[in-house]
N, C-alpha and C positions, 0 to 999 in steps of 0.2 A: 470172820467175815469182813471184807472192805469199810463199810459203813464203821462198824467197832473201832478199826484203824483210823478213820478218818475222823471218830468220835474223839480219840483221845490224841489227834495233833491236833485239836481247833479248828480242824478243816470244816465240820459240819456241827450241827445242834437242833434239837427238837425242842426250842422254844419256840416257835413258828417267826421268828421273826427275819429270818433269811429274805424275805419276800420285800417286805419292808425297807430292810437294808439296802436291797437290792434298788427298787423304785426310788429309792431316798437318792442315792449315786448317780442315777436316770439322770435324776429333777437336777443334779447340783451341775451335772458336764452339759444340760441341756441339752439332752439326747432321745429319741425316742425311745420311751418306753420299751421295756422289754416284750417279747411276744408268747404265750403260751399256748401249746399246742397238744392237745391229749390224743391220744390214741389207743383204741382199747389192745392194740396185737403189740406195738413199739413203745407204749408207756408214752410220759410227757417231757416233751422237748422244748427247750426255753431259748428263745433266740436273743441276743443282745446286737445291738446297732451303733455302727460307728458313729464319731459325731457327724451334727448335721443341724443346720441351722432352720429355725422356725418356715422359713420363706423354702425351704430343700424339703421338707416332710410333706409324704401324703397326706388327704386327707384323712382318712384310714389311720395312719399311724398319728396325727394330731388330735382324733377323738380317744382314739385307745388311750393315750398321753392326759388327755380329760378326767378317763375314768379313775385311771390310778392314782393320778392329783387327788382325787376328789377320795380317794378310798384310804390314800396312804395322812390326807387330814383329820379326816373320820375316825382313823387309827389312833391319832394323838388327839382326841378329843376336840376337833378343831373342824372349820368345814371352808369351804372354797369358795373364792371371790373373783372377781373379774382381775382384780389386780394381783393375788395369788395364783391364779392362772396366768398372768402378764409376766410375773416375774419365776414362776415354772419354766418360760419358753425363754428370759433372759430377754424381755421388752421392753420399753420405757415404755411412759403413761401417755405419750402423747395420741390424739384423737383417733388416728388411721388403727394403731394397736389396740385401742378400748373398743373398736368398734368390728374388729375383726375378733376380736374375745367375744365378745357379746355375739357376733354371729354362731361358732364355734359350740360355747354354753349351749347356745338354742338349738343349732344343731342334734348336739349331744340329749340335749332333754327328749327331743321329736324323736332319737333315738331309742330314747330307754335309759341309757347309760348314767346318768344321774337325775337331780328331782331335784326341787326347792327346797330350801330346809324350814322354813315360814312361808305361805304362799302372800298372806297379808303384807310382807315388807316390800317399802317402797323402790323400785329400782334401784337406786343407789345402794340402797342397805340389803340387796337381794343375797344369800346364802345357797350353797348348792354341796347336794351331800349323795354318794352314790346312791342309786336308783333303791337298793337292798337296806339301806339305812334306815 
C-alpha cells in the first residue's frame, strides 16, 4: 500500500503531529494558514498559500490564522497574546498593530474561534486559548 511506502521513507507518520508541523511553518513564513476542507465523497483537502503579507490576507484567512495561533499554543502548553499574535503575522508593537490585534482577537471571540483563558485578567495580561480548550 502507498501509505506503508511513504511510512518507511519518512515521508508520513501517525504521531498526529503533521498538523502542527505544518501550522508551525504557516506562523514562521508568515503565511496564511493552511485551509482544511472535508468532504464526505472526495475526502479532505488541505490548501497551503503562498506568501502574503498581514495587510494582503482576508479577513477570513486572518481569523482562520487566529485559530491555529491559538490551537498550535494550546498544543505546547502555552496560550495566545496580543503580541504572540503580533509576532504570528510578523508585526511590531507599535499602536496601529496592538490595536488592529485587539480588534482581530474580538473578532475571533464574537466568532467562537477562541475564548479567554482567565476571564478575570486584566486587559493587558488577557490570554486567549482556542474556543475547544
Amino acid at each position: 500500500m502507498l501509505v506503508n511506502v511513504m511510512r518507511q521513507m519518512d515521508l508520513c507518520e501517525e504521531d498526529g503531529t503533521g498538523w502542527d508541523i505544518t501550522v508551525d511553518a504557516c506562523e514562521v513564513a508568515n503565511i496564511p494558514a493552511p485551509q482544511a476542507e472535508c468532504d464526505e465523497n472526495a475526502g479532505t483537502k488541505v490548501t497551503l498559500f503562498g506568501g502574503r503579507a498581514y495587510d494582503r490576507m482576508t479577513k477570513a484567512e486572518r481569523k482562520n490564522a487566529v485559530y491555529w495561533h491559538a490551537c498550535l499554543l494550546y498544543a505546547q502548553g502555552e496560550s495566545m497574546s496580543n503580541q504572540t499574535l503580533r509576532e504570528r503575522f510578523g508585526l511590531d508593537g507599535s499602536r496601529k498593530n496592538t490595536v488592529a490585534m485587539s480588534r482581530l482577537i474580538r473578532e475571533s471571540l464574537n466568532d467562537g474561534l477562541i475564548r479567554e483563558e482567565d476571564e478575570d485578567a486584566s486587559d493587558k495580561l488577557r490570554r486567549y486559548i482556542p474556543y475547544w480548550g
